[in-house]
mmCIF file of the N, C-alpha and C atoms, coordinates in Angstrom:
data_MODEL
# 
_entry.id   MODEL 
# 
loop_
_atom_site.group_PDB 
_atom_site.id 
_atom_site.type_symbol 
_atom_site.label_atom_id 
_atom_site.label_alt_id 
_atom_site.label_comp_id 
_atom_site.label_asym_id 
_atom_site.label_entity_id 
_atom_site.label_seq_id 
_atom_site.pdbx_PDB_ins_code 
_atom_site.Cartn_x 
_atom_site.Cartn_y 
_atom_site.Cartn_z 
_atom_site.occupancy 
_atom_site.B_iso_or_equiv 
_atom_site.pdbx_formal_charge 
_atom_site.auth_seq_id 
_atom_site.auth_comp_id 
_atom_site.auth_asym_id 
_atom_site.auth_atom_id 
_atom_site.pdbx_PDB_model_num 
ATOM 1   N N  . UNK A 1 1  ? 2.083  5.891  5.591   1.00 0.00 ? 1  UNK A N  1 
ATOM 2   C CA . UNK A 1 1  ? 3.157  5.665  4.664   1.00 0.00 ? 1  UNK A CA 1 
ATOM 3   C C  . UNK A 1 1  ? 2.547  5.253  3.325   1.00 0.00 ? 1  UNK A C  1 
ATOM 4   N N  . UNK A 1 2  ? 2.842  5.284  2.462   1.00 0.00 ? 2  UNK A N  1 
ATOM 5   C CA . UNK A 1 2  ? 2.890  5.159  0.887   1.00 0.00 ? 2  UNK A CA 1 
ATOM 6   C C  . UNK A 1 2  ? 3.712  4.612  0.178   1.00 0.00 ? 2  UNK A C  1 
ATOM 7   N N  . UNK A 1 3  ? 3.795  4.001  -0.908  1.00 0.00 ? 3  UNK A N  1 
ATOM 8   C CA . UNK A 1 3  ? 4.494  3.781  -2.038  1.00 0.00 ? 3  UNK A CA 1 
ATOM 9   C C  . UNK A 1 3  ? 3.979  4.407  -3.276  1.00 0.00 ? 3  UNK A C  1 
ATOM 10  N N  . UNK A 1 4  ? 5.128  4.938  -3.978  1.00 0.00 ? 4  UNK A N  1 
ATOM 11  C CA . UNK A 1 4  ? 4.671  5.436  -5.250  1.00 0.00 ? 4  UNK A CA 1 
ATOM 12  C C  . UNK A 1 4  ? 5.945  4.615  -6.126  1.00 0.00 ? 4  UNK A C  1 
ATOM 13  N N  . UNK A 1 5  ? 5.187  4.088  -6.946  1.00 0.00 ? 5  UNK A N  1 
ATOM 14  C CA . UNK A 1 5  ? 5.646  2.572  -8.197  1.00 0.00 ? 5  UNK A CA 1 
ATOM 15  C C  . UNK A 1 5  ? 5.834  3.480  -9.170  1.00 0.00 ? 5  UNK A C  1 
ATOM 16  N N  . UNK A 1 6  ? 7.120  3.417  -10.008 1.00 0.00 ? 6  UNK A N  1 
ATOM 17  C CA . UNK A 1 6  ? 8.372  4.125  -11.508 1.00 0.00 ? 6  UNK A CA 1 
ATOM 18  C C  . UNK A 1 6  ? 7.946  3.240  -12.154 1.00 0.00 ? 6  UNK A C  1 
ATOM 19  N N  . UNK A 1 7  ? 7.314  3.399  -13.250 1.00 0.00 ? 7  UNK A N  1 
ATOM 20  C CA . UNK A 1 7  ? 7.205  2.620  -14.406 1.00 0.00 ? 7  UNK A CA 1 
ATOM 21  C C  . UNK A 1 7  ? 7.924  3.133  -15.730 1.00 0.00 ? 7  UNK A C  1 
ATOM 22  N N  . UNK A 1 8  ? 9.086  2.750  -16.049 1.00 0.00 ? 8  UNK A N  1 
ATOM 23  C CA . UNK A 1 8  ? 9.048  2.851  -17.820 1.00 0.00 ? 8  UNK A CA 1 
ATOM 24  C C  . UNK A 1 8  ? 8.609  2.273  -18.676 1.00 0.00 ? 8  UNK A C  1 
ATOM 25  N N  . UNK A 1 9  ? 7.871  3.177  -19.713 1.00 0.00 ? 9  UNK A N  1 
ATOM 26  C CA . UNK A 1 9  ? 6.838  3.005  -20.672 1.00 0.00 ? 9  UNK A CA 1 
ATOM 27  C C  . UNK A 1 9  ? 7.609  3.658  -22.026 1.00 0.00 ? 9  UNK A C  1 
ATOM 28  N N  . UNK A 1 10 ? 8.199  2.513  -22.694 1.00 0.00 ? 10 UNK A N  1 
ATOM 29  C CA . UNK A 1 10 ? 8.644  2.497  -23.966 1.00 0.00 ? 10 UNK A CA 1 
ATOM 30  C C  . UNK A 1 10 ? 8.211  3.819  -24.925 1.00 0.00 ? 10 UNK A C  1 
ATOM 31  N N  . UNK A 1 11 ? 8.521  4.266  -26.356 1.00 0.00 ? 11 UNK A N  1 
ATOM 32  C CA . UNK A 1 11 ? 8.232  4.836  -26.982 1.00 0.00 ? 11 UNK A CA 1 
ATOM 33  C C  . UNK A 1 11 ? 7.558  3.754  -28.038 1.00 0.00 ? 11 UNK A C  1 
ATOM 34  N N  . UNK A 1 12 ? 5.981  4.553  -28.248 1.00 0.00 ? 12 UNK A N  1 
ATOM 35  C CA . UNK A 1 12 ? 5.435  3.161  -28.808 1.00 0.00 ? 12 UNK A CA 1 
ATOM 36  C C  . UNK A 1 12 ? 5.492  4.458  -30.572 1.00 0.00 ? 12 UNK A C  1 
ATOM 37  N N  . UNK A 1 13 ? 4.669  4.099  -31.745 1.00 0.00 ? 13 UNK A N  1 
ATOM 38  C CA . UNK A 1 13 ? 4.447  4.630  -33.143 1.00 0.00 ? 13 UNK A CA 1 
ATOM 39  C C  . UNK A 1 13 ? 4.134  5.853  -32.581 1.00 0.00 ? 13 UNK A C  1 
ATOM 40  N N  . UNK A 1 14 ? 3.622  6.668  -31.368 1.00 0.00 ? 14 UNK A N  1 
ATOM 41  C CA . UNK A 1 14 ? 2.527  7.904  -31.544 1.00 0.00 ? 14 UNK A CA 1 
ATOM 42  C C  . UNK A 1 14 ? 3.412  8.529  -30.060 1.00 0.00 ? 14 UNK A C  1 
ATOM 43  N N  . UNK A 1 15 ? 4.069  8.088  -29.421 1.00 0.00 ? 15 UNK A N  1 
ATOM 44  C CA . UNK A 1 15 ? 4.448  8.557  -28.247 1.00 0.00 ? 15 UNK A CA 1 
ATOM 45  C C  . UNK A 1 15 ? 5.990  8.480  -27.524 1.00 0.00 ? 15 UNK A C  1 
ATOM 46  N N  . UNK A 1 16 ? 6.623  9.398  -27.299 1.00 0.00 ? 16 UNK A N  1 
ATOM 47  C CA . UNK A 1 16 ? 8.042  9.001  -26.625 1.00 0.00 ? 16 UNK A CA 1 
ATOM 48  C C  . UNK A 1 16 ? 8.214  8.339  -25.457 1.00 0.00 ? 16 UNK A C  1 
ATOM 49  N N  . UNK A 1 17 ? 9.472  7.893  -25.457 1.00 0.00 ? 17 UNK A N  1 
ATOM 50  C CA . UNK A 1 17 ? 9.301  7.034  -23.904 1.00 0.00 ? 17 UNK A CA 1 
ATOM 51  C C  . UNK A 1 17 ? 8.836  8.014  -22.658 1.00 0.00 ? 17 UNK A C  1 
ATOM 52  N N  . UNK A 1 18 ? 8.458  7.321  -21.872 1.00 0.00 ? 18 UNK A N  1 
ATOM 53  C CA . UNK A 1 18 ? 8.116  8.014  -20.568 1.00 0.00 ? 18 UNK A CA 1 
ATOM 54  C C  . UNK A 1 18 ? 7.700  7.305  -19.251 1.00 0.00 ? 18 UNK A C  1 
ATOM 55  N N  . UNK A 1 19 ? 7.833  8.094  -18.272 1.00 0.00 ? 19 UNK A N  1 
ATOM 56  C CA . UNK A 1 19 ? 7.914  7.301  -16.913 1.00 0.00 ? 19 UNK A CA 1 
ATOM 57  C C  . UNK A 1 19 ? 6.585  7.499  -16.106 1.00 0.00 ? 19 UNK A C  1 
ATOM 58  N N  . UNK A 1 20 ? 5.896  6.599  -15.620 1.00 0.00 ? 20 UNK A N  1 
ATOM 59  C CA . UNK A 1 20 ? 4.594  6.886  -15.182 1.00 0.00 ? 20 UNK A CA 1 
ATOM 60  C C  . UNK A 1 20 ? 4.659  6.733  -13.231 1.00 0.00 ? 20 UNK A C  1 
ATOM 61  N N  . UNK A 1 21 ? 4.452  7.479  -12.283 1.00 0.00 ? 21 UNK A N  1 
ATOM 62  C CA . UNK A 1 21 ? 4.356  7.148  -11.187 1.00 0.00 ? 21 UNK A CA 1 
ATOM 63  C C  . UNK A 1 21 ? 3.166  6.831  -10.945 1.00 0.00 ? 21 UNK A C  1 
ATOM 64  N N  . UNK A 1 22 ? 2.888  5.855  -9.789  1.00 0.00 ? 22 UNK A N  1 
ATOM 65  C CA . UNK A 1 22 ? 1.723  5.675  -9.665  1.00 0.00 ? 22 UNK A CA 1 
ATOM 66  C C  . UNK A 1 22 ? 1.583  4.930  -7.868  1.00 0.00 ? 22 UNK A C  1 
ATOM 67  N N  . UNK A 1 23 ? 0.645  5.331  -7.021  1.00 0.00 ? 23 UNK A N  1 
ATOM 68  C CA . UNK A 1 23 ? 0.312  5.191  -5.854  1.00 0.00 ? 23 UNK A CA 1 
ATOM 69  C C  . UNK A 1 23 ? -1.052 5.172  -5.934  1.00 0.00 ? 23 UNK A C  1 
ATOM 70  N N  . UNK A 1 24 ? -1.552 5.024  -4.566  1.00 0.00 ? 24 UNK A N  1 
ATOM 71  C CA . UNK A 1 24 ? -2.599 4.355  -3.763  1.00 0.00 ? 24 UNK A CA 1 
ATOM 72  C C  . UNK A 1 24 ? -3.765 5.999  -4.365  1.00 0.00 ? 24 UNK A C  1 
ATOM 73  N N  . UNK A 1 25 ? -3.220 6.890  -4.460  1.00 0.00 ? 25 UNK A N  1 
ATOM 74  C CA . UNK A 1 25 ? -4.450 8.157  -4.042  1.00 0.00 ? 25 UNK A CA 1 
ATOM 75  C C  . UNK A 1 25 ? -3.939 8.717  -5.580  1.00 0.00 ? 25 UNK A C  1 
ATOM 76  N N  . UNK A 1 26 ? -3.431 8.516  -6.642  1.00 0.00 ? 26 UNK A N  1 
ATOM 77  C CA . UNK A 1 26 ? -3.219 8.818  -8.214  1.00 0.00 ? 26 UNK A CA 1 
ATOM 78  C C  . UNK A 1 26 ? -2.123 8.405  -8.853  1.00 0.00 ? 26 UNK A C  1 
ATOM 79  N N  . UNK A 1 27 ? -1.954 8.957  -9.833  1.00 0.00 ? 27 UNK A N  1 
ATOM 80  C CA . UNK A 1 27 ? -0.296 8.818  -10.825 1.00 0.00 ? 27 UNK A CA 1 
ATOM 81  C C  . UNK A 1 27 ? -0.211 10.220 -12.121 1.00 0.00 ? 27 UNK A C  1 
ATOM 82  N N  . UNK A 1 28 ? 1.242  9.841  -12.236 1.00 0.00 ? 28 UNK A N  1 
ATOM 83  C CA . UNK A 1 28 ? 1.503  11.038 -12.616 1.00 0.00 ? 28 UNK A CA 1 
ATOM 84  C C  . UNK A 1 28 ? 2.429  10.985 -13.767 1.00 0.00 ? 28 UNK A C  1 
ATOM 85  N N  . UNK A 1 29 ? 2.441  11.443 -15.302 1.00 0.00 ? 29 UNK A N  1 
ATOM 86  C CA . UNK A 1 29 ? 3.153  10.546 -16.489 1.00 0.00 ? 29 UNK A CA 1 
ATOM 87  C C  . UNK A 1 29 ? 3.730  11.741 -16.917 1.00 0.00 ? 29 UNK A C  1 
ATOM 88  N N  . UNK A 1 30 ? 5.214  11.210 -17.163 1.00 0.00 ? 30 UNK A N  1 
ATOM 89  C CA . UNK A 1 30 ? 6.009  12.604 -17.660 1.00 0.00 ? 30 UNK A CA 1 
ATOM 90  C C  . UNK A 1 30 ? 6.703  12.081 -18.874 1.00 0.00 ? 30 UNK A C  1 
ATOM 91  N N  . UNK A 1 31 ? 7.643  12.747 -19.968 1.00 0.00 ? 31 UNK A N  1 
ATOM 92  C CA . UNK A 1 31 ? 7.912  12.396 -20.683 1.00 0.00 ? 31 UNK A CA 1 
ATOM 93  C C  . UNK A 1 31 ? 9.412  11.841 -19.890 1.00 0.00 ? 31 UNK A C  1 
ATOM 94  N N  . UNK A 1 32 ? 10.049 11.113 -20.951 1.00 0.00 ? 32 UNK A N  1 
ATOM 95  C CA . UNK A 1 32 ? 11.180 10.649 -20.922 1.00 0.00 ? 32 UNK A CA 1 
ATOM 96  C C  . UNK A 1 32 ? 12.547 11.943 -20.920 1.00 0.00 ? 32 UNK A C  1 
ATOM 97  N N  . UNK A 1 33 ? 13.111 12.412 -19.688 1.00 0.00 ? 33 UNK A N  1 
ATOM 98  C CA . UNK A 1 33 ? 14.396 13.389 -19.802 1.00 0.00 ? 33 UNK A CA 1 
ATOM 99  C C  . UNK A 1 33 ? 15.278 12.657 -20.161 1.00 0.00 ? 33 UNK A C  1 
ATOM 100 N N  . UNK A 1 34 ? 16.356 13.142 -21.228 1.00 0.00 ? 34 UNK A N  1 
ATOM 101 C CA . UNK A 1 34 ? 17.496 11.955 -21.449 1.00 0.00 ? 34 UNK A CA 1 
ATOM 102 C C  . UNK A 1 34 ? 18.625 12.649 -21.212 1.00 0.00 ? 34 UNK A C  1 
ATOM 103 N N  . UNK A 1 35 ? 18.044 13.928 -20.710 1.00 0.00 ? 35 UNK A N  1 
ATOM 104 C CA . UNK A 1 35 ? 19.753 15.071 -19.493 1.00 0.00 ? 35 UNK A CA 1 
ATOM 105 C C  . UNK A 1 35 ? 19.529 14.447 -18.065 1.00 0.00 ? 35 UNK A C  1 
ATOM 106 N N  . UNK A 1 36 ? 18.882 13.108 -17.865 1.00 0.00 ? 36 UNK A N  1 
ATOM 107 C CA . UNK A 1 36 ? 18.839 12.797 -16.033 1.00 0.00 ? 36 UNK A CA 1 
ATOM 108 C C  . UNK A 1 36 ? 19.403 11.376 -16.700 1.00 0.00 ? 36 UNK A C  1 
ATOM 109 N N  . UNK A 1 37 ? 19.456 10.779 -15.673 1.00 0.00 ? 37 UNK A N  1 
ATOM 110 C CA . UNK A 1 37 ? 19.864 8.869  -15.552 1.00 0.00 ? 37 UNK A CA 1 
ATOM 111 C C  . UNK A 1 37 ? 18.508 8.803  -14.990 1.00 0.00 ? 37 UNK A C  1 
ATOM 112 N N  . UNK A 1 38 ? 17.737 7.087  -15.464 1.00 0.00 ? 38 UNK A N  1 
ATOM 113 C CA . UNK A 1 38 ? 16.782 7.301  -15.538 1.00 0.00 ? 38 UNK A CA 1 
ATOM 114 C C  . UNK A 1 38 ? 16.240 7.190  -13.638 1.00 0.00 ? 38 UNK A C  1 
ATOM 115 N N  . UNK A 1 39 ? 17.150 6.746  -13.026 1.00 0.00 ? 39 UNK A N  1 
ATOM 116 C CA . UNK A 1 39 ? 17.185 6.083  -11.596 1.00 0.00 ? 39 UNK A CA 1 
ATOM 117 C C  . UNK A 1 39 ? 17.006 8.335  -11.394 1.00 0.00 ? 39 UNK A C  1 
ATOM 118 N N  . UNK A 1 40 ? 17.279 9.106  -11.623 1.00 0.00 ? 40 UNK A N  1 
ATOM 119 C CA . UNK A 1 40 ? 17.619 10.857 -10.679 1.00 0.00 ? 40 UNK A CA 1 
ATOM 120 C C  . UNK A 1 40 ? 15.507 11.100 -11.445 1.00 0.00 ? 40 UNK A C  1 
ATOM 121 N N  . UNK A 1 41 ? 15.303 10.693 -12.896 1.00 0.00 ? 41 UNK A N  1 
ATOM 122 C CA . UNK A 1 41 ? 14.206 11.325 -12.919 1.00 0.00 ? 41 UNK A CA 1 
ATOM 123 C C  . UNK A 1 41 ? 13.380 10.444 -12.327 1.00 0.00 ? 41 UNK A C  1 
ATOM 124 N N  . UNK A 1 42 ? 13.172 9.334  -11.971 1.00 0.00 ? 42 UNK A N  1 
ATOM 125 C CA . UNK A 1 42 ? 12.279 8.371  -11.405 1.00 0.00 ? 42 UNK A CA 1 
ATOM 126 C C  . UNK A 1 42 ? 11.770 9.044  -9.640  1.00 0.00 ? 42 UNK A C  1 
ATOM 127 N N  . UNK A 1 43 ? 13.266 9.768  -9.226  1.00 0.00 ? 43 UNK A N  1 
ATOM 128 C CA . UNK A 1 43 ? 13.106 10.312 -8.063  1.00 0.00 ? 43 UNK A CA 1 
ATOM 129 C C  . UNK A 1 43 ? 12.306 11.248 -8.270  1.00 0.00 ? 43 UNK A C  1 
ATOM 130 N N  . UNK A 1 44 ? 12.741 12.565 -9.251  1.00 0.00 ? 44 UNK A N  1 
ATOM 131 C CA . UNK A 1 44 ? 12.192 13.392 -8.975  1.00 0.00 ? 44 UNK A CA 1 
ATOM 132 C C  . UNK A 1 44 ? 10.517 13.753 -9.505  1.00 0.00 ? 44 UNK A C  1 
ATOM 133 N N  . UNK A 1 45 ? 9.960  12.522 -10.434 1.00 0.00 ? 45 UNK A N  1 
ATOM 134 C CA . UNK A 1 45 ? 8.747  12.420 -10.541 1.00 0.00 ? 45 UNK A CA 1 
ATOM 135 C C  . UNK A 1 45 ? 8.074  11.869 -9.656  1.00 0.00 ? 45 UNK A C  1 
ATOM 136 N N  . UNK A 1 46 ? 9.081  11.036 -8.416  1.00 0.00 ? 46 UNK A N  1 
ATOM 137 C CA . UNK A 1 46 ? 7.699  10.761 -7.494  1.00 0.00 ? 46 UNK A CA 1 
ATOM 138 C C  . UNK A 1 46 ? 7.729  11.980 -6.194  1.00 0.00 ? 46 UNK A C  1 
ATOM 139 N N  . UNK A 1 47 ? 8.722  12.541 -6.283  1.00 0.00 ? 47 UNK A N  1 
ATOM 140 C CA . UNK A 1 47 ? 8.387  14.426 -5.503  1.00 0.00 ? 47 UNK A CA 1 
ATOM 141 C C  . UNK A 1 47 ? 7.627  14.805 -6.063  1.00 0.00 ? 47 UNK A C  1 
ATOM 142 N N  . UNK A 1 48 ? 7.456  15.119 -7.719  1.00 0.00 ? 48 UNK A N  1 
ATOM 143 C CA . UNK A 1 48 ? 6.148  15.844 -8.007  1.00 0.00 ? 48 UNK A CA 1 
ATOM 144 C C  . UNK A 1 48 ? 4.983  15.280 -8.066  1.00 0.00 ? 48 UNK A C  1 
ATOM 145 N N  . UNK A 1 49 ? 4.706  13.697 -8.056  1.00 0.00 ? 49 UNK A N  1 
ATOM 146 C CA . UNK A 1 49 ? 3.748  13.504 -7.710  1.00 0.00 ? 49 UNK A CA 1 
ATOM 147 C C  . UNK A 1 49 ? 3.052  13.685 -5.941  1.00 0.00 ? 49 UNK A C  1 
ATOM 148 N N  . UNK A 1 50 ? 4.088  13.376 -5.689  1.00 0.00 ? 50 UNK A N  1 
ATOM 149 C CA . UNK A 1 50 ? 3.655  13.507 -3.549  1.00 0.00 ? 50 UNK A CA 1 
ATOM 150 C C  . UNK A 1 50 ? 3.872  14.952 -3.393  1.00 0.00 ? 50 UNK A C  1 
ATOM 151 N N  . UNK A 1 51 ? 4.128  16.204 -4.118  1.00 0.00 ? 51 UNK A N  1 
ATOM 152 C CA . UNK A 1 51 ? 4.197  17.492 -3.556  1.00 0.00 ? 51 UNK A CA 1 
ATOM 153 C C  . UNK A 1 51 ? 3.454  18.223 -4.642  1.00 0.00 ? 51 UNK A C  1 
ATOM 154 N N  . UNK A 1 52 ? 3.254  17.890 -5.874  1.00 0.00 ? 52 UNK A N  1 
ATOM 155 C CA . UNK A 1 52 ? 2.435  19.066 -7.023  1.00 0.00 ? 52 UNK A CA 1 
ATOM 156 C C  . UNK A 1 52 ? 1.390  18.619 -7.070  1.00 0.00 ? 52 UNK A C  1 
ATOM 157 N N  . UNK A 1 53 ? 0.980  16.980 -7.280  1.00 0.00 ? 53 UNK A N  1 
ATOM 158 C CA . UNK A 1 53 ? -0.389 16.431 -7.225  1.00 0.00 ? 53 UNK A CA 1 
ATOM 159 C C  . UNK A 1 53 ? -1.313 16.241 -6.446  1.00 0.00 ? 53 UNK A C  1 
ATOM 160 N N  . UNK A 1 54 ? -0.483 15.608 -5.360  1.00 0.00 ? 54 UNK A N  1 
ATOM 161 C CA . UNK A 1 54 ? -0.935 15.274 -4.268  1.00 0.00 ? 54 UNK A CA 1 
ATOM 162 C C  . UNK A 1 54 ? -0.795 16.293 -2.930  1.00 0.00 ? 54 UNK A C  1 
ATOM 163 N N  . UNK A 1 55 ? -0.143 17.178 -2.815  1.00 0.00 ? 55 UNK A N  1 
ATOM 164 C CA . UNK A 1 55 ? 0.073  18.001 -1.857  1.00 0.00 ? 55 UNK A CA 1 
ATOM 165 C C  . UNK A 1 55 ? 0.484  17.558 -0.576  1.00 0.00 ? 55 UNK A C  1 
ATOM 166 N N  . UNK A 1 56 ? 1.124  16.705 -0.792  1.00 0.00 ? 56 UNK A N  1 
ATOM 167 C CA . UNK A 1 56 ? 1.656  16.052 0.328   1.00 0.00 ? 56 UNK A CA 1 
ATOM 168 C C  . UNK A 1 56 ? 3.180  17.017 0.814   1.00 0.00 ? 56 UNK A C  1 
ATOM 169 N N  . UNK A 1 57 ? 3.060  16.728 1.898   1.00 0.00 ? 57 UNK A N  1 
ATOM 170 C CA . UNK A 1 57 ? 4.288  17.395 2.948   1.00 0.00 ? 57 UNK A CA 1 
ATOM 171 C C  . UNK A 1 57 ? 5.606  15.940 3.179   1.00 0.00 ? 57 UNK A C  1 
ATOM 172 N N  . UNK A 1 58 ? 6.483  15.686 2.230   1.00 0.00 ? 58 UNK A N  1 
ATOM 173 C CA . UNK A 1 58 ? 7.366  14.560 2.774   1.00 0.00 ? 58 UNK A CA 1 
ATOM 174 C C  . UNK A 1 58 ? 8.090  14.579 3.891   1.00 0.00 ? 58 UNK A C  1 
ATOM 175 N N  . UNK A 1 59 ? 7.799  13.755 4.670   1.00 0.00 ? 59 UNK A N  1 
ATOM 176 C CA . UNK A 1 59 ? 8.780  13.584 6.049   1.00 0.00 ? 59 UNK A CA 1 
ATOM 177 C C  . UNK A 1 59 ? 9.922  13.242 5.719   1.00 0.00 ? 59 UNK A C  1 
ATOM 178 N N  . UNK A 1 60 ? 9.975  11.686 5.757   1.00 0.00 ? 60 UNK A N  1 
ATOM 179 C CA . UNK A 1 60 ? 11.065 10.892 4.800   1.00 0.00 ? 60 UNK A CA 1 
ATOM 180 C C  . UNK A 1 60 ? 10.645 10.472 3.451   1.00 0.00 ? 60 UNK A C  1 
ATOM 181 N N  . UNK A 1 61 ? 12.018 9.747  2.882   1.00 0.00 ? 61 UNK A N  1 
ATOM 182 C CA . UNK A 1 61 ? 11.602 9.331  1.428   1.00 0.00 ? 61 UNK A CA 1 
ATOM 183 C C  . UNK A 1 61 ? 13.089 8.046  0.842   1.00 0.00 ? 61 UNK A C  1 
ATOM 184 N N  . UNK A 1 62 ? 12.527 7.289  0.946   1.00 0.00 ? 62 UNK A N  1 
ATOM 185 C CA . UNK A 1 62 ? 13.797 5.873  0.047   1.00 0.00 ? 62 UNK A CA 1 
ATOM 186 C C  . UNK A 1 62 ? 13.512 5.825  -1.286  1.00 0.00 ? 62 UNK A C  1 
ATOM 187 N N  . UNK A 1 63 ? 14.361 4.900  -1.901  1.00 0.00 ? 63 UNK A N  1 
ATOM 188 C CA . UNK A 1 63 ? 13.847 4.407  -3.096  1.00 0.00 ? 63 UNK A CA 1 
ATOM 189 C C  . UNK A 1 63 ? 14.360 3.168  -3.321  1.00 0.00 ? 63 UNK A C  1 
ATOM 190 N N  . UNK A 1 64 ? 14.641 2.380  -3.703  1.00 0.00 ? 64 UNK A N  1 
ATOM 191 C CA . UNK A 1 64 ? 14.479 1.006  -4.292  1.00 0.00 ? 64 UNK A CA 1 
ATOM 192 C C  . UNK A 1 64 ? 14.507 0.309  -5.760  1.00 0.00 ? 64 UNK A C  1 
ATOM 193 N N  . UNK A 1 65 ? 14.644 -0.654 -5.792  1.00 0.00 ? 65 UNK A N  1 
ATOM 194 C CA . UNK A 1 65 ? 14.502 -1.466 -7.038  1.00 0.00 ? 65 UNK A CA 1 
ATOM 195 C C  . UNK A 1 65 ? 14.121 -2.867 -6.813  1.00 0.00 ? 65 UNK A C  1 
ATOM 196 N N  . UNK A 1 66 ? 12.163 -3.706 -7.503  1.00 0.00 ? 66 UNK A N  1 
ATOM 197 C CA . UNK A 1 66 ? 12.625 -5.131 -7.189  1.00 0.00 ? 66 UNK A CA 1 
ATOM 198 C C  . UNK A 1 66 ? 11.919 -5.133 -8.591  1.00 0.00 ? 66 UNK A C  1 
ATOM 199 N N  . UNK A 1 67 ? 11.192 -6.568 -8.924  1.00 0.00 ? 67 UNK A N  1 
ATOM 200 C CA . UNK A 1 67 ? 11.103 -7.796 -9.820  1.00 0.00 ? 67 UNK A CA 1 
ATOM 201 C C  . UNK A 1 67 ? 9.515  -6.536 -10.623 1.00 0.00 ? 67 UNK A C  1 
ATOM 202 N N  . UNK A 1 68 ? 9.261  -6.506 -11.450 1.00 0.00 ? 68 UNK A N  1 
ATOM 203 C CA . UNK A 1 68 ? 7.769  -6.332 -12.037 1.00 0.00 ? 68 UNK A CA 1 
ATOM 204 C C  . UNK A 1 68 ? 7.573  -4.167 -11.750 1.00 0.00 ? 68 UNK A C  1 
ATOM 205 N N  . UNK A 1 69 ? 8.554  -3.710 -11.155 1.00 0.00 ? 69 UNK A N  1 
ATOM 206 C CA . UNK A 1 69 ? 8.445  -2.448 -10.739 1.00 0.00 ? 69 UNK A CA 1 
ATOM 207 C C  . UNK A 1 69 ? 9.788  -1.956 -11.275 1.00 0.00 ? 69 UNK A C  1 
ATOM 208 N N  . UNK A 1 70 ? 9.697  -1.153 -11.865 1.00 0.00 ? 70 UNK A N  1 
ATOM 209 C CA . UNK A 1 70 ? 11.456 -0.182 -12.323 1.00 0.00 ? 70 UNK A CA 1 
ATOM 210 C C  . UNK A 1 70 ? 12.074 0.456  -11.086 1.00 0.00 ? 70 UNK A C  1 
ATOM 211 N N  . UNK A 1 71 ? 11.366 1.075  -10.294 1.00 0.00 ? 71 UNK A N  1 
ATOM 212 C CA . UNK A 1 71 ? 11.896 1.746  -9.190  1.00 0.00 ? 71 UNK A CA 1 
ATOM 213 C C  . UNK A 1 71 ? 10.224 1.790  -8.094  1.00 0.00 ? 71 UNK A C  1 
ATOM 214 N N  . UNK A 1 72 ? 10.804 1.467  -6.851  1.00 0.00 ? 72 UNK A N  1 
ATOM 215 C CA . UNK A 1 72 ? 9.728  1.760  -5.906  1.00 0.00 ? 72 UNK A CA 1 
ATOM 216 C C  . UNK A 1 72 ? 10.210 2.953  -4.767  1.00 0.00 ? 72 UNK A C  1 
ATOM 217 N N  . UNK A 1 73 ? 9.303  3.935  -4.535  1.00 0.00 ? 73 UNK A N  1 
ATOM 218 C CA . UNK A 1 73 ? 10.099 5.100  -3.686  1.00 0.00 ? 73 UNK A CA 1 
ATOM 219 C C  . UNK A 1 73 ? 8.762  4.649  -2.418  1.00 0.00 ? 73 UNK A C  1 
ATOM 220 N N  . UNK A 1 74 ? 9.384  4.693  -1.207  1.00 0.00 ? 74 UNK A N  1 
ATOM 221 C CA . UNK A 1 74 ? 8.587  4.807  0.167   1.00 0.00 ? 74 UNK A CA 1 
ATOM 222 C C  . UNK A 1 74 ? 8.739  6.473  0.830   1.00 0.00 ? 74 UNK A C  1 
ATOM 223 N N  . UNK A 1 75 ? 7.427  6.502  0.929   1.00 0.00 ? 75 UNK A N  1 
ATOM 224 C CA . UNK A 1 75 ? 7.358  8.049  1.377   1.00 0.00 ? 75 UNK A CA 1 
ATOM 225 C C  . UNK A 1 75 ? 6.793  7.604  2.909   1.00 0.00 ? 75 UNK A C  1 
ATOM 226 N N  . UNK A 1 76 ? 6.921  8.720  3.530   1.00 0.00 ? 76 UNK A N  1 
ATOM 227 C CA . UNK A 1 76 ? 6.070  9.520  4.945   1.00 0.00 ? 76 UNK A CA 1 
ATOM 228 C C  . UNK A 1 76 ? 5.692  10.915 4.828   1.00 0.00 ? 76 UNK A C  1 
ATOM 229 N N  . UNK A 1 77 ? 4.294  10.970 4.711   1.00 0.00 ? 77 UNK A N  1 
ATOM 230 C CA . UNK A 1 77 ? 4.247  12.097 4.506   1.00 0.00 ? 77 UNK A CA 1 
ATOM 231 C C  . UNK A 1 77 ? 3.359  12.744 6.365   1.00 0.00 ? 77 UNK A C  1 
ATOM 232 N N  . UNK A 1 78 ? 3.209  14.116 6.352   1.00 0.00 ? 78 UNK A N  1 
ATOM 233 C CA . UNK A 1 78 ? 2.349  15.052 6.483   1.00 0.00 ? 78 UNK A CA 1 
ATOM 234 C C  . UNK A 1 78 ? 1.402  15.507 6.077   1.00 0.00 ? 78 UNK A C  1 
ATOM 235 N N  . UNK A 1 79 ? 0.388  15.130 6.566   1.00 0.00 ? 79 UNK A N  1 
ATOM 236 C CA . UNK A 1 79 ? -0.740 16.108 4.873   1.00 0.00 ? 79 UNK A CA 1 
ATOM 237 C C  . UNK A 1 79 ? -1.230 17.435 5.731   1.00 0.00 ? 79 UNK A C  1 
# 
C-alpha cells in the first residue's frame, strides 16, 4: 500500500498555481486546472502519478483530508 500526498503550491512572481503529488517511489507537478474543483484534480493527479509515472496497476484507491497535507489518496496497487 502507498500514499500519495496533494500539495497546493501557490502562484509565486515566475509560476502559476499548481498541485504537486508526491509518494514514497516519486512525485508528479501539474499546473493548476481551474475547469476541475481542486478536491476532482487532486484525484486525478494522483492516477497519473500511480498509472503514467509509476506504472502502477490500482486495485483500490481513497482519498482524504488532514492537518499539514491538502489531500492524502491511499492506493493498492499491482505492479
Amino acid at each position: 500500500m502507498q500514499t500519495i500526498q496533494i500539495k497546493y503550491l501557490p502562484a509565486t512572481n515566475t509560476k502559476g498555481a499548481r498541485l504537486k503529488a508526491t509518494c514514497e517511489a516519486g512525485s508528479f507537478i501539474e499546473s493548476r486546472d481551474y475547469q476541475l474543483e481542486v478536491k476532482e484534480q487532486a484525484l486525478a493527479l494522483a492516477f497519473k502519478l500511480a498509472n503514467q509515472k509509476l506504472d502502477w496497476k490500482v486495485k483500490t484507491f481513497c482519498q482524504g483530508h488532514f492537518n499539514g497535507c491538502d489531500y492524502f489518496n491511499i492506493i493498492e496497487f499491482v505492479k
